[in-house]
C-alpha positions as CSV (number, residue, x, y, z in Angstrom):
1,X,0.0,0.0,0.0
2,X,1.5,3.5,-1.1
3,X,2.4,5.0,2.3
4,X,1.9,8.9,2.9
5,X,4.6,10.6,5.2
6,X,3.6,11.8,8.3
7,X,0.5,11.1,8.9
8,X,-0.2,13.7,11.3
9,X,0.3,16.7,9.3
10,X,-1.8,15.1,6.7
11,X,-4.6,14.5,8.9
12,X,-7.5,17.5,7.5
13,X,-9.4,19.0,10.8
14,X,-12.2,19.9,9.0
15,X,-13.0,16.1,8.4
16,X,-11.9,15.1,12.1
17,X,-9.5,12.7,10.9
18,X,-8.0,10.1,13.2
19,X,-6.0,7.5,11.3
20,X,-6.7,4.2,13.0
21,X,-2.9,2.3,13.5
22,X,-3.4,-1.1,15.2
23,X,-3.8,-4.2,13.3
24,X,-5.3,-5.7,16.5
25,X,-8.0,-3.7,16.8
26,X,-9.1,-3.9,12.9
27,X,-8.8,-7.5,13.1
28,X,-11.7,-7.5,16.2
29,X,-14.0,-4.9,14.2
30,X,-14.1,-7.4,11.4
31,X,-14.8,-10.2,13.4
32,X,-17.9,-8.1,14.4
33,X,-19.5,-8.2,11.4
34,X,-22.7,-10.5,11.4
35,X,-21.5,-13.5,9.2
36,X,-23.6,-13.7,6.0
37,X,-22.6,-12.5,2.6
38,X,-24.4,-9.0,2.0
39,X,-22.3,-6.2,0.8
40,X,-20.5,-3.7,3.3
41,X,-21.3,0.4,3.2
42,X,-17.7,1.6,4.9
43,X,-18.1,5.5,5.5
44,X,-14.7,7.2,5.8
45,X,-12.5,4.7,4.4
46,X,-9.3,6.8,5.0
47,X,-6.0,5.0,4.3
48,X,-8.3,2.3,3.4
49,X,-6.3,-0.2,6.6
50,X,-10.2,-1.4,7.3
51,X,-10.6,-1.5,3.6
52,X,-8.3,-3.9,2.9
53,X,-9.7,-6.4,5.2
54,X,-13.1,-5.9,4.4
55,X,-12.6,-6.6,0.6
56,X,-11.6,-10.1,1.6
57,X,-14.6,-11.8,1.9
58,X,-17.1,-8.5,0.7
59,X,-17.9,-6.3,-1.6
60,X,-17.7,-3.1,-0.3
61,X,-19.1,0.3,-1.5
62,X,-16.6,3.0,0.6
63,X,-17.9,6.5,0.8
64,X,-15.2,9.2,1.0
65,X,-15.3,12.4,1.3
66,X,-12.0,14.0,0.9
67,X,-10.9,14.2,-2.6
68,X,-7.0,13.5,-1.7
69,X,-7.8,10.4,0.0
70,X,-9.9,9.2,-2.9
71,X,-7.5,9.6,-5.3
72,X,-5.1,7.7,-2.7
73,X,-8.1,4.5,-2.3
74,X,-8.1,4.6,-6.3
75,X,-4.1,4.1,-6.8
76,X,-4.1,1.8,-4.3
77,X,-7.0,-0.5,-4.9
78,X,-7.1,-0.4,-8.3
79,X,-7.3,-4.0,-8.6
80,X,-10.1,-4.0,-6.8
81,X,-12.2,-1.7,-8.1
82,X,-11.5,-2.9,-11.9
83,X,-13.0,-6.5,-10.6
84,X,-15.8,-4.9,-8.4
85,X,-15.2,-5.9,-5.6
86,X,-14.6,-2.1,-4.5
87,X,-16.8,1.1,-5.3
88,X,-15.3,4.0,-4.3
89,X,-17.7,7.2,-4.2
90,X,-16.2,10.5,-3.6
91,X,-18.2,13.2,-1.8
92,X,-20.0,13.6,0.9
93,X,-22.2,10.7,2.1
94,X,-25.2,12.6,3.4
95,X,-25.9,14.3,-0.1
96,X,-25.7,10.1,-1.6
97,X,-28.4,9.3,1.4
98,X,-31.3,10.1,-0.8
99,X,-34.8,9.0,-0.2
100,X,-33.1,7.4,3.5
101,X,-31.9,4.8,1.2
102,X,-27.7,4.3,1.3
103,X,-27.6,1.7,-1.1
104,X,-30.3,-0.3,-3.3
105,X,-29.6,-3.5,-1.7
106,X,-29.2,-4.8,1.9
107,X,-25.9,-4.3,3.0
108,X,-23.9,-3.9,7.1
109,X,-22.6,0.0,7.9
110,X,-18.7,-0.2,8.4
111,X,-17.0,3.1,9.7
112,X,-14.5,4.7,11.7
113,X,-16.7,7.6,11.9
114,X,-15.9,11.3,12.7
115,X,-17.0,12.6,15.7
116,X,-18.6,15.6,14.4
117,X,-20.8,13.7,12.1
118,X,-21.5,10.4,13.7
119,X,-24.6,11.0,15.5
120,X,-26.4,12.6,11.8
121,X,-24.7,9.3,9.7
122,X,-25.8,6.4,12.6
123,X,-29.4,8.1,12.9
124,X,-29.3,7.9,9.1
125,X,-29.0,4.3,9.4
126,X,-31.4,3.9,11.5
127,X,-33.9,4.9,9.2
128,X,-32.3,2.6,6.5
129,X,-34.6,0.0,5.9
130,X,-31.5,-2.1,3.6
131,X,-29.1,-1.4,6.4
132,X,-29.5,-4.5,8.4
133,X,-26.4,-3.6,10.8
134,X,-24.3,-0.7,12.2
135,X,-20.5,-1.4,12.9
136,X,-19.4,1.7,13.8
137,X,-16.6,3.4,16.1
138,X,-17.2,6.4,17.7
139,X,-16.4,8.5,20.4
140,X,-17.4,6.7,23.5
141,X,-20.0,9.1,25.0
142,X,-21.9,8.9,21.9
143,X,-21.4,4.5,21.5
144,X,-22.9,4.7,25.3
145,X,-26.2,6.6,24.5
146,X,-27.0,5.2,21.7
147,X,-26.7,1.6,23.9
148,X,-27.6,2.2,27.5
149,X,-30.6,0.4,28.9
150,X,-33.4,2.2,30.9
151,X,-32.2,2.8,34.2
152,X,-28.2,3.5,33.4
153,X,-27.7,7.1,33.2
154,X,-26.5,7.0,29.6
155,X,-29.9,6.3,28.3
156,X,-31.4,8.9,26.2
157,X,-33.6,9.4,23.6
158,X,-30.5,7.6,21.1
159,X,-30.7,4.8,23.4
160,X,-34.8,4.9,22.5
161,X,-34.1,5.3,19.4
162,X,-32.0,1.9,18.9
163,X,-34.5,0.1,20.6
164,X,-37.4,1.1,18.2
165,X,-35.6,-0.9,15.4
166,X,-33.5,-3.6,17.3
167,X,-30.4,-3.5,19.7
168,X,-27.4,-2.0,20.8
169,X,-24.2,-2.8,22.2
170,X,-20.9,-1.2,22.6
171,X,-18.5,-3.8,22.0
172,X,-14.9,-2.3,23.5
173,X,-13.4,0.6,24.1
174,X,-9.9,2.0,22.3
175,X,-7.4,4.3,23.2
176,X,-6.3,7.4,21.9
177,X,-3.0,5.8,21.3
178,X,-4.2,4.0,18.8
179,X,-4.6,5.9,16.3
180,X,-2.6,9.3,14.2
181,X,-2.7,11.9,15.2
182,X,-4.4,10.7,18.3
183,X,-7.9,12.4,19.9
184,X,-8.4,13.6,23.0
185,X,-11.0,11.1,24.0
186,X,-11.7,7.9,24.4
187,X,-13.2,5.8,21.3
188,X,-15.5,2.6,21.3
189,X,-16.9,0.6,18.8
190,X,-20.5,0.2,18.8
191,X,-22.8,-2.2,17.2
192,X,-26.5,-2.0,16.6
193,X,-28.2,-5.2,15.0
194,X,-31.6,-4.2,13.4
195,X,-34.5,-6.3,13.1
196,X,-36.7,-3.5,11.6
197,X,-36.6,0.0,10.2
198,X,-38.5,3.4,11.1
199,X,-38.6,6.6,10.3
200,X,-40.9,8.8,12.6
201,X,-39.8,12.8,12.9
202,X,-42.6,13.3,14.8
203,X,-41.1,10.2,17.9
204,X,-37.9,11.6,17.5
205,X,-39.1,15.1,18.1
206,X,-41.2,13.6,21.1
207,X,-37.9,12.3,22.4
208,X,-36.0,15.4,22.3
209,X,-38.6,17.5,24.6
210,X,-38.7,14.6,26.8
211,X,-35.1,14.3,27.5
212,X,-34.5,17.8,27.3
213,X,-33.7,18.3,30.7
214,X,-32.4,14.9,31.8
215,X,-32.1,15.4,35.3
216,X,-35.6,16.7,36.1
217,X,-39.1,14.7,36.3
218,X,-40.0,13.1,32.7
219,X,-43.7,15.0,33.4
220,X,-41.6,18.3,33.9
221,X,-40.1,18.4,30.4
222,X,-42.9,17.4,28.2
223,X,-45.3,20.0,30.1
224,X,-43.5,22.4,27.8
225,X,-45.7,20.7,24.9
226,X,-48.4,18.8,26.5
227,X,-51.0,19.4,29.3
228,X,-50.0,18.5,32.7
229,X,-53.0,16.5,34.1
230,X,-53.2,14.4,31.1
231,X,-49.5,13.5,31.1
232,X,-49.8,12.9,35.1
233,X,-53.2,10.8,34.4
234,X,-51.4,8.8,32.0
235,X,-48.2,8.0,34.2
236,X,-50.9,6.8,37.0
237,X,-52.8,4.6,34.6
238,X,-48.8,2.9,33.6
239,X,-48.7,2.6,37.1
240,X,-45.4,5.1,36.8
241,X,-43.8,7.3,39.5
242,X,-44.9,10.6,38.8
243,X,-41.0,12.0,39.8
244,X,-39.9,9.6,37.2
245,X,-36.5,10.6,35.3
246,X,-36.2,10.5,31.4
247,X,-33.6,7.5,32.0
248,X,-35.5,5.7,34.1
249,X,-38.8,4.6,31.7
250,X,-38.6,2.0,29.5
251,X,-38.8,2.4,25.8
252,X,-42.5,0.6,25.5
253,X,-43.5,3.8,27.8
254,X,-41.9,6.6,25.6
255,X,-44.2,4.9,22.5
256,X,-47.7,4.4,25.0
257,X,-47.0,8.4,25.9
258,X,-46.1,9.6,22.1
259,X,-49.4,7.9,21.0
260,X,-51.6,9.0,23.8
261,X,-50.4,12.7,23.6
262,X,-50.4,13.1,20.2
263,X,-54.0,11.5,19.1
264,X,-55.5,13.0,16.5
265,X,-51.9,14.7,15.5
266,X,-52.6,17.3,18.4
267,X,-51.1,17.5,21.6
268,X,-52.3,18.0,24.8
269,X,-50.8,21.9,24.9
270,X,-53.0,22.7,21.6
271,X,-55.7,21.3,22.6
272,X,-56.0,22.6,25.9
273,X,-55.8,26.2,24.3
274,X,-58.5,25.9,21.5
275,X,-60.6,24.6,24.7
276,X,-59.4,28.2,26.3
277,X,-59.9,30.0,23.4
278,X,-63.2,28.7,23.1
279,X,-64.6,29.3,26.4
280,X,-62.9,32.7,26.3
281,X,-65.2,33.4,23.2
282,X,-68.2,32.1,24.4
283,X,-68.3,34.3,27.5
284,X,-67.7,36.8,25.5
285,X,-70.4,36.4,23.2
286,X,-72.6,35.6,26.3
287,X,-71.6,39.2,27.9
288,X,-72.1,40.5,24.7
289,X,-75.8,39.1,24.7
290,X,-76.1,40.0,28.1
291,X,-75.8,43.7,27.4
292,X,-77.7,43.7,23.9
293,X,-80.4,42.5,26.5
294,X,-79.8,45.7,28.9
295,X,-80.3,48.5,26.2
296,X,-83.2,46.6,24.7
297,X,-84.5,46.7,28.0
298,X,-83.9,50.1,28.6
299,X,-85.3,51.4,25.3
300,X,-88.4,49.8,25.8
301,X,-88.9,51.1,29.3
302,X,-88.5,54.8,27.7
């Protein structure tokens, strides 16, 4: 493989580029894979030291977005990509996620993903209904959120999320010495197995008000949207602690709430206005009668 000189220099900021070094470590994110035979998505292909391995036994289709590195992939794997068993796209994957469709067949996410964009690109996968898997490492906060279990303080509305389609698990951690130039945090490598796909703006919007505030009551936060009594009456009939964290319900109870708020696609805070806004107009109708009354009175009295 041509080798570039000092890696560290070459690195590009803007892309949050972290060269991973250990032939260990690529060697256990392989073995990770689920074993069948469908094609590998790798995002962020780099060097192409993950690439190499993965063309082994797959077809892969490796998005890259900076141009020097693609024309670096294309010297190198030339071989490769004349017999198909490589694709190499240049540009920017997100613009290539059309229709929330990466590819046109089923196929497992591969990546050594940049921090900055790794939430957007797993979240994107989510929605994938041909990705059947996410192999992905990441920075280590973000592997744990997106696979805590109610109850560990690392769940969130990622951890939600994951569970809404199948299941997440973060695998191991690695070291910053492990890679060139090396970050300033801790990586991990994640895996989320999907048994289904869903794309629901509305949930995920649901799931940002109601772990807003993660260290106040769950009936707190989505007060800013919804009408108290009806989120308290529906905690009671789930049998839930009204002083309930956002960490601490289950993902079956985020669903039952969404549902129950949102009937007839308006929530509780809407419709407890119009019902406002209505009385408000009736009395004021009714004073409004009330008066007409008066004067008629009055003029007939003359």
């Amino acid at each position: 493989m041509n080798k570039i000189e000092n890696l560290s220099e070459f690195a590009n900021k803007r892309y949050g580029q972290n060269f991973l070094k250990n032939d260990a470590i690529i060697k256990r994110i392989i073995q990770s894979i689920p074993n069948d035979n469908l094609k590998v998505a790798e995002i962020g292909p780099g060097l192409g030291d993950l690439t190499k391995e993965l063309i082994v036994a797959r077809n892969v289709t490796a998005f890259e977005v900076d141009k020097r590195l693609c024309e670096h992939l294309q010297t190198v794997f030339s071989d490769a990509i004349h017999t198909g068993t490589l694709n190499i796209q240049c540009g920017d994957v997100l613009k290539s996620w059309e229709d929330n469709l990466l590819l046109d067949e089923n196929y497992h996410l591969v990546a050594n993903l940049p921090y900055y964009i790794a939430t957007n690109i797993i979240l994107k996968a989510l929605k994938d209904e041909h990705c059947q898997s996410i192999l992905v490492m990441v920075q280590k906060e973000v592997a744990e959120k997106f696979s805590a279990q109610s109850g560990e303080k690392a769940f969130s509305g990622l951890s939600v999320l994951t569970q809404t389609v199948g299941f997440g698990e973060l695998l191991f951690d690695v070291g910053a010495e492990n890679f060139v130039p090396p970050p300033k945090v801790t990586s991990s490598i994640l895996l989320i197995v999907k048994n289904r796909s869903e794309n629901n703006q509305g949930f995920e919007n649901f799931l940002k008000v109601a772990f807003k505030q993660p260290r106040k009551k769950l009936s707190k936060n989505l007060t800013a949207h919804y009408d108290k009594d009806k989120i308290e009456t529906l905690l009671k009939r789930l049998e839930m602690n009204l002083t309930i964290r956002p960490h601490e319900a289950e993902t079956s109870i985020y669903h039952h709430l969404y549902n129950e708020l949102n009937k007839d696609n308006i929530d509780g805070r809407k419709q407890t206005t119009n019902q406002t806004t209505n009385q408000t107009t009736n009395q004021t109708s009714s004073r409004k009668k009330s008066k007409s009354r008066e004067r008629n009175e009055q003029q007939s009295s003359k």
